[in-house]
C-alpha positions in Angstrom: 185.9 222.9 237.3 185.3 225.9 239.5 183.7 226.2 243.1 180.0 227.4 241.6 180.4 224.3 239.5 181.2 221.9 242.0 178.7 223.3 244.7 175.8 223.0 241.8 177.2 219.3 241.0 176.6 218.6 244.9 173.4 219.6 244.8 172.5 218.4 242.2 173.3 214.5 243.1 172.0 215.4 246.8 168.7 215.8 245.1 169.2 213.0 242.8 169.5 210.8 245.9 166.9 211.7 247.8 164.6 211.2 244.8 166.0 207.5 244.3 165.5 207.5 248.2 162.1 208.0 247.9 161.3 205.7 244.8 163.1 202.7 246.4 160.9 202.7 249.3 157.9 202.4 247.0 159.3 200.2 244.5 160.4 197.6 247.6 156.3 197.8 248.7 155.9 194.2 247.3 159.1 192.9 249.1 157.9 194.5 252.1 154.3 193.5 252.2 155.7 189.6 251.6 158.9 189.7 254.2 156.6 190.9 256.8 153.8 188.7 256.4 151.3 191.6 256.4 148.6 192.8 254.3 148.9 195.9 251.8 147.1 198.5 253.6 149.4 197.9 256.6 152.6 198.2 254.5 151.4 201.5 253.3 151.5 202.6 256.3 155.5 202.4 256.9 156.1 204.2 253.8 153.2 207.1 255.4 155.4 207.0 258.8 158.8 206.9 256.3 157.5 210.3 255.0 156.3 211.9 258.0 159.9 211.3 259.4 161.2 212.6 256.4 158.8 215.8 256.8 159.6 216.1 259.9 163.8 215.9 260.0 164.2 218.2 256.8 162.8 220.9 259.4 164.9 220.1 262.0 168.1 219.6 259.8 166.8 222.7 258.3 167.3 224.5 261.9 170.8 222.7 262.7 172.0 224.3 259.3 171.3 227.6 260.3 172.9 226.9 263.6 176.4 224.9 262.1 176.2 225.9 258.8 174.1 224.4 255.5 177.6 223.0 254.0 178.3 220.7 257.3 174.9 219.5 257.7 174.4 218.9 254.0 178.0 216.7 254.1 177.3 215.2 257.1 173.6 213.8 255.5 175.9 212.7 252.5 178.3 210.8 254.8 175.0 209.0 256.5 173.5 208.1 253.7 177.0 206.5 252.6 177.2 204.6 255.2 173.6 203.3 255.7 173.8 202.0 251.8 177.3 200.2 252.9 175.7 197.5 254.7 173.2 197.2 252.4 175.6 195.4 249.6 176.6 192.7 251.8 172.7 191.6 252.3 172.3 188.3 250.1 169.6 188.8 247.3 
């Protein structure tokens, strides 16, 4: 496989996972709403904040790409993400 191909591949799961990301958040709504004790309006509101944050750091990421470079930011989000999903297997069911 060649460098175009492998940059596209990257890409290509980078979106992937931040679509999954996304849908994760609102398919864990009920589980949310019930470990918190809260009523649904109110849990609708942490996925609202989740997406402004989301908003928000894409520009700013954005701007630390053009400063580092897009390749060692857009590794760097892939090494965080790893490692926030890590502890997440360990969590009983």
């Amino acid at each position: 496989m060649d460098r175009r191909s492998l940059v596209l591949v990257a890409l290509v799961i980078g979106t992937l996972m931040s679509a999954i990301d996304t849908t994760i958040v609102i398919l864990a709504l009920p589980s949310i709403t019930h470990d918190l004790h809260s009523s649904l309006i109110l849990t609708i509101w942490v996925i609202i904040i989740y997406l402004l944050i989301i908003a928000v750091m894409t520009t700013q990421l954005g701007g630390l790409g053009d400063i580092y470079g897009r390749a060692k930011i857009f590794n760097t989000g892939f090494l965080v993400f790893i490692l926030g999903v890590g502890p997440l297997r360990r969590l009983p069911p």
